[in-house]
PDB file of N, CA, C and O in Angstrom:
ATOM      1  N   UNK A   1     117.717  84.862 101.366  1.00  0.00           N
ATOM      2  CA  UNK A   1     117.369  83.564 100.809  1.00  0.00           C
ATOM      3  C   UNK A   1     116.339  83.644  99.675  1.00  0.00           C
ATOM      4  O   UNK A   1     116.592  82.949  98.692  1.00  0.00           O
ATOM      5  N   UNK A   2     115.127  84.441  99.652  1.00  0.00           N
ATOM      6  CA  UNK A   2     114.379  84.439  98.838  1.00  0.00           C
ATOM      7  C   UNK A   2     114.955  85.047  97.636  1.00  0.00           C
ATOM      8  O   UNK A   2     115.022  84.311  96.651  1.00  0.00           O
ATOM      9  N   UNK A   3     115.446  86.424  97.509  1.00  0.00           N
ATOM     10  CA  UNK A   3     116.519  86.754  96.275  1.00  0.00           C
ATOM     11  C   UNK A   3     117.490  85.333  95.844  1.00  0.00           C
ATOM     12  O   UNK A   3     117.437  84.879  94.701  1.00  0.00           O
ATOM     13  N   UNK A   4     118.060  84.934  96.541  1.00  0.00           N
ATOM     14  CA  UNK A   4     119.048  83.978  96.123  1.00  0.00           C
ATOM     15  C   UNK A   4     118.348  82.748  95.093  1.00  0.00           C
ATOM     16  O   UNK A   4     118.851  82.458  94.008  1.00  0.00           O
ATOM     17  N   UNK A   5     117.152  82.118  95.619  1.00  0.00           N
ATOM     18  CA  UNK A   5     116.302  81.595  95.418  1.00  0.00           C
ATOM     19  C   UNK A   5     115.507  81.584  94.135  1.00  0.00           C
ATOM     20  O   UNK A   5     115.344  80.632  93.372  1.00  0.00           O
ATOM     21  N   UNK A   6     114.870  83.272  93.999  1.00  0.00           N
ATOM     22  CA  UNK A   6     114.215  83.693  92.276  1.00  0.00           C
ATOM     23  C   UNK A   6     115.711  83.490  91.632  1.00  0.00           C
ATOM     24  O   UNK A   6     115.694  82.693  90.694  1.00  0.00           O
ATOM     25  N   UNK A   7     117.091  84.078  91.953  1.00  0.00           N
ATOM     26  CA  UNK A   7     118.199  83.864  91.021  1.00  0.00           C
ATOM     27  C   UNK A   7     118.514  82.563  90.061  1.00  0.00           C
ATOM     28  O   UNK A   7     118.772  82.506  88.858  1.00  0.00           O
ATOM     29  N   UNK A   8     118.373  81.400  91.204  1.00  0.00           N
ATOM     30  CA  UNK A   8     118.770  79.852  91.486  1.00  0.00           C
ATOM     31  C   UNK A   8     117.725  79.374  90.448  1.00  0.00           C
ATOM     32  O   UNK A   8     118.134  78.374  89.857  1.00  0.00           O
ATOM     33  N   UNK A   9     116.605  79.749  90.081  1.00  0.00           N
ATOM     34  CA  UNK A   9     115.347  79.819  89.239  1.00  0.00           C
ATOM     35  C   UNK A   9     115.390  80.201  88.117  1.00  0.00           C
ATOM     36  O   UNK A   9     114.815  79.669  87.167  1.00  0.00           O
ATOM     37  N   UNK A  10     116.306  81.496  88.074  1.00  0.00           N
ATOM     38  CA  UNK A  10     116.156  81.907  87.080  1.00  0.00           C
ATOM     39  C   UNK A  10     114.816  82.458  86.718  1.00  0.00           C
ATOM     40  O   UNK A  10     114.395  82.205  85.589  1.00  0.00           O
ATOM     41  N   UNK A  11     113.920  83.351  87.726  1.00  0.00           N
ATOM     42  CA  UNK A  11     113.030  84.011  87.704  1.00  0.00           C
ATOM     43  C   UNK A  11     112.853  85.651  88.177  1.00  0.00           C
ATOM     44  O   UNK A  11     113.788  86.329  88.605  1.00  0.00           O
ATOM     45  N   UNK A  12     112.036  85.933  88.076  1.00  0.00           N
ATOM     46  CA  UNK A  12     112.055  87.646  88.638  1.00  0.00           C
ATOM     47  C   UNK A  12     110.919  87.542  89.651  1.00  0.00           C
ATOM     48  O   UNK A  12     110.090  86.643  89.793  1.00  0.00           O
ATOM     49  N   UNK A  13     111.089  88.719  90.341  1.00  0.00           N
ATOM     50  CA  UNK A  13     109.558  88.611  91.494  1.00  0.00           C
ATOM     51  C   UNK A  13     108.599  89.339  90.761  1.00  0.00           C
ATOM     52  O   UNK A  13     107.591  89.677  91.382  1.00  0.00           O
ATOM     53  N   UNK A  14     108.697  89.661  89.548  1.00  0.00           N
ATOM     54  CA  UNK A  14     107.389  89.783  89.572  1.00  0.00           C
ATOM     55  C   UNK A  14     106.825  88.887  88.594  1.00  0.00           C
ATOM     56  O   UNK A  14     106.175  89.403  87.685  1.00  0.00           O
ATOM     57  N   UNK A  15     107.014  87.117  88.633  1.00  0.00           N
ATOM     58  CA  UNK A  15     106.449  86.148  87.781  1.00  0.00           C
ATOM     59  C   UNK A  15     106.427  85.529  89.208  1.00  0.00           C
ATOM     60  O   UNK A  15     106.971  84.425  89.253  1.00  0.00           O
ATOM     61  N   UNK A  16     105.995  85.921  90.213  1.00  0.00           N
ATOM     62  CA  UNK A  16     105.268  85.311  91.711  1.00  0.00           C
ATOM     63  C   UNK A  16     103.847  85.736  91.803  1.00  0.00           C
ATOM     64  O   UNK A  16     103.579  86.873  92.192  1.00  0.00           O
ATOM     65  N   UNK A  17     102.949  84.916  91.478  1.00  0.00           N
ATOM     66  CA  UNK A  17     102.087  85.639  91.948  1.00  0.00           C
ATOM     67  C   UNK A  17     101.054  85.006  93.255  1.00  0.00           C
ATOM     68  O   UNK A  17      99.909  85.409  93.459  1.00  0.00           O
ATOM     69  N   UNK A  18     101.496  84.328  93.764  1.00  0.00           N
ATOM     70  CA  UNK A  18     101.285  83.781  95.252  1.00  0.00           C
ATOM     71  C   UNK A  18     102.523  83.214  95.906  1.00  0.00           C
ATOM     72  O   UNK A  18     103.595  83.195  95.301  1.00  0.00           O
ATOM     73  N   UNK A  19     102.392  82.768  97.089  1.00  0.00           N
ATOM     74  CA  UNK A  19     103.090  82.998  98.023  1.00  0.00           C
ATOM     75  C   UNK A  19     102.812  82.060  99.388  1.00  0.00           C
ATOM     76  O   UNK A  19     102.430  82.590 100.431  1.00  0.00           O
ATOM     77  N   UNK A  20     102.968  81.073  99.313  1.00  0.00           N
ATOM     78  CA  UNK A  20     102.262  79.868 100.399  1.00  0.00           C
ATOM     79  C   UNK A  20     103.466  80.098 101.792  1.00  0.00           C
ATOM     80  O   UNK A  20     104.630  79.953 101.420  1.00  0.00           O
ATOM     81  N   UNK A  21     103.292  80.422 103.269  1.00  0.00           N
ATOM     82  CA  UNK A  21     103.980  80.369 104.273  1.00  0.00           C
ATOM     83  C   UNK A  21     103.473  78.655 105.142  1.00  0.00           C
ATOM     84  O   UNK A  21     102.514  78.023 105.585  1.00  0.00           O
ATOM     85  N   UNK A  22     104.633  78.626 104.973  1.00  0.00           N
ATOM     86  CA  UNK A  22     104.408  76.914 105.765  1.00  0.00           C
ATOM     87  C   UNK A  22     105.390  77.344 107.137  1.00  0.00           C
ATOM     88  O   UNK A  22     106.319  78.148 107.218  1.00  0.00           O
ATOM     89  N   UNK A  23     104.894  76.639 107.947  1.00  0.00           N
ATOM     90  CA  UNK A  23     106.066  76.802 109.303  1.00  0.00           C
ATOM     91  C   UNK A  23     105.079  77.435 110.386  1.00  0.00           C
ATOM     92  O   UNK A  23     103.934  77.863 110.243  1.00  0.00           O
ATOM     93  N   UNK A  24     105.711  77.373 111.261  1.00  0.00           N
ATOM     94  CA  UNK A  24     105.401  78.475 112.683  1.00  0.00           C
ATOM     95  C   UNK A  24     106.392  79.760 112.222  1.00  0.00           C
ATOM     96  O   UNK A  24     105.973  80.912 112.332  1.00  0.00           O
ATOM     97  N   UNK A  25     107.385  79.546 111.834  1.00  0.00           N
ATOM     98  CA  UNK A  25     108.323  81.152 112.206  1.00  0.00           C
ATOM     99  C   UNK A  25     107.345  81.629 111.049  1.00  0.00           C
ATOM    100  O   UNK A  25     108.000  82.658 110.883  1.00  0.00           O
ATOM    101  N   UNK A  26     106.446  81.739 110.216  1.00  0.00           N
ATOM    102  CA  UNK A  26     105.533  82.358 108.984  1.00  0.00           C
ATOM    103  C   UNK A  26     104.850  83.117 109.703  1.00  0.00           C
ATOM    104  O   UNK A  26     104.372  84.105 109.145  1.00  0.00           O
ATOM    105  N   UNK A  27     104.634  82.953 110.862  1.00  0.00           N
ATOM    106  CA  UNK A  27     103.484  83.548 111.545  1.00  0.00           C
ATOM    107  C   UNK A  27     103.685  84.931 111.995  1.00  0.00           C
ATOM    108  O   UNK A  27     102.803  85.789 112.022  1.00  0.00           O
ATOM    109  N   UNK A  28     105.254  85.126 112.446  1.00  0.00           N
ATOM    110  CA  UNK A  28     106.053  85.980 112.929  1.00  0.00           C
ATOM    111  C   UNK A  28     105.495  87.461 111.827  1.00  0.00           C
ATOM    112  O   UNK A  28     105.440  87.506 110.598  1.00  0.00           O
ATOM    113  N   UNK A  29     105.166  88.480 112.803  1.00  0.00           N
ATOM    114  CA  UNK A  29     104.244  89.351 111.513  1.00  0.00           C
ATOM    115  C   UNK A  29     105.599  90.268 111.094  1.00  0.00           C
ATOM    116  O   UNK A  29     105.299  91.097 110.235  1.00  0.00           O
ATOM    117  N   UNK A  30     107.164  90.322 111.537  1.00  0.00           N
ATOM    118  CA  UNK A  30     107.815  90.844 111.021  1.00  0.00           C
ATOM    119  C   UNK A  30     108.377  89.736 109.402  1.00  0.00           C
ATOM    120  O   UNK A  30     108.937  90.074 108.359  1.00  0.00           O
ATOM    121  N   UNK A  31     108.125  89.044 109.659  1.00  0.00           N
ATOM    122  CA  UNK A  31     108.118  87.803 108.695  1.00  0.00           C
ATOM    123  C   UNK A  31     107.449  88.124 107.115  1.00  0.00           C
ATOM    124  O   UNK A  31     108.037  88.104 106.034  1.00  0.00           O
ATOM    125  N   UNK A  32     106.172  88.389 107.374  1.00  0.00           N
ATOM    126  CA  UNK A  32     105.049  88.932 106.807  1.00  0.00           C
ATOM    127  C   UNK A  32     105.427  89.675 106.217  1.00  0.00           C
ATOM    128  O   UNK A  32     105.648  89.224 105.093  1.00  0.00           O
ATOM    129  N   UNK A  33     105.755  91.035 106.336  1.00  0.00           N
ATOM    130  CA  UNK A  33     106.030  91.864 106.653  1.00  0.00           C
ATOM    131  C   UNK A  33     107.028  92.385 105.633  1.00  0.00           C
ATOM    132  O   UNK A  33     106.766  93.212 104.759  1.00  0.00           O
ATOM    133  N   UNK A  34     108.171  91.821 105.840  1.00  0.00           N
ATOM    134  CA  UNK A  34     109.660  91.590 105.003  1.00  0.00           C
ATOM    135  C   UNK A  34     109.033  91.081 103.750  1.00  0.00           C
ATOM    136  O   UNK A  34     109.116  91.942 102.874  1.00  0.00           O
ATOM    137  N   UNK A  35     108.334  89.808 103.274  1.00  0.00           N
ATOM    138  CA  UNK A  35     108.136  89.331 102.239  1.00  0.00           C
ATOM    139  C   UNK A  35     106.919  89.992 101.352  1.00  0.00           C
ATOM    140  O   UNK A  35     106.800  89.959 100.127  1.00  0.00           O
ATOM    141  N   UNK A  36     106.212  90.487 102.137  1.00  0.00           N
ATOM    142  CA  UNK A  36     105.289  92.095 101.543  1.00  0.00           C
ATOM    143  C   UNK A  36     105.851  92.926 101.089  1.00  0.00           C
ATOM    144  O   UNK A  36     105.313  93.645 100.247  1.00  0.00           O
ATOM    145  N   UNK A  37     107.094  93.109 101.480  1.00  0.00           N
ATOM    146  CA  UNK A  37     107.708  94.870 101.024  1.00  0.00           C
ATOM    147  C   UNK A  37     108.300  94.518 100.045  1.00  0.00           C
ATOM    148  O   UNK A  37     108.092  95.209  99.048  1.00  0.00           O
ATOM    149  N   UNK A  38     109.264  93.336  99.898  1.00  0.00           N
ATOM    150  CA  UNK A  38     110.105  92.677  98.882  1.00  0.00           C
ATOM    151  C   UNK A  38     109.328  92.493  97.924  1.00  0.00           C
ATOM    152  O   UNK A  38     109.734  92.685  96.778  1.00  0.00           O
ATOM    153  N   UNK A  39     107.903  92.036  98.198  1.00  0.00           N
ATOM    154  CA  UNK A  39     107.228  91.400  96.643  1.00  0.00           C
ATOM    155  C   UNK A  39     106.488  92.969  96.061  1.00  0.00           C
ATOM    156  O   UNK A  39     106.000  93.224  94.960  1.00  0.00           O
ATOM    157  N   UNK A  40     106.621  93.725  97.125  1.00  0.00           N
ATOM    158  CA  UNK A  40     105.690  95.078  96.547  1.00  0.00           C
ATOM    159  C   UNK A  40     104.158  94.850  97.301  1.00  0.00           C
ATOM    160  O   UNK A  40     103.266  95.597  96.897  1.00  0.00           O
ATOM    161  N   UNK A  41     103.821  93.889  98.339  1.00  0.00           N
ATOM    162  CA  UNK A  41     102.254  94.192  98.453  1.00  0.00           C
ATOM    163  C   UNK A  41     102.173  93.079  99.327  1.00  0.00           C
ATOM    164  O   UNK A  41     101.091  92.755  99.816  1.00  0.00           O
TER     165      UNK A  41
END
């Protein structure tokens, strides 16, 4: 979803430079985790 998402935008990940988690499933540290490795950090 998040790839699909920068596409749908018409952006790249690296013109992200924050990252707001809203929800309970955000909390989930494999969650974290996944969207750390994807963004690089």
């Amino acid at each position: 979803p998040v790839e699909k998402s920068l596409r749908d935008a018409k952006m790249d990940k690296a013109q992200i430079h924050d990252i707001v988690l809203v929800g309970g499933s955000t909390r989930i540290p494999k969650i974290q985790k996944l969207l750390q490795d994807f963004f690089n950090g």
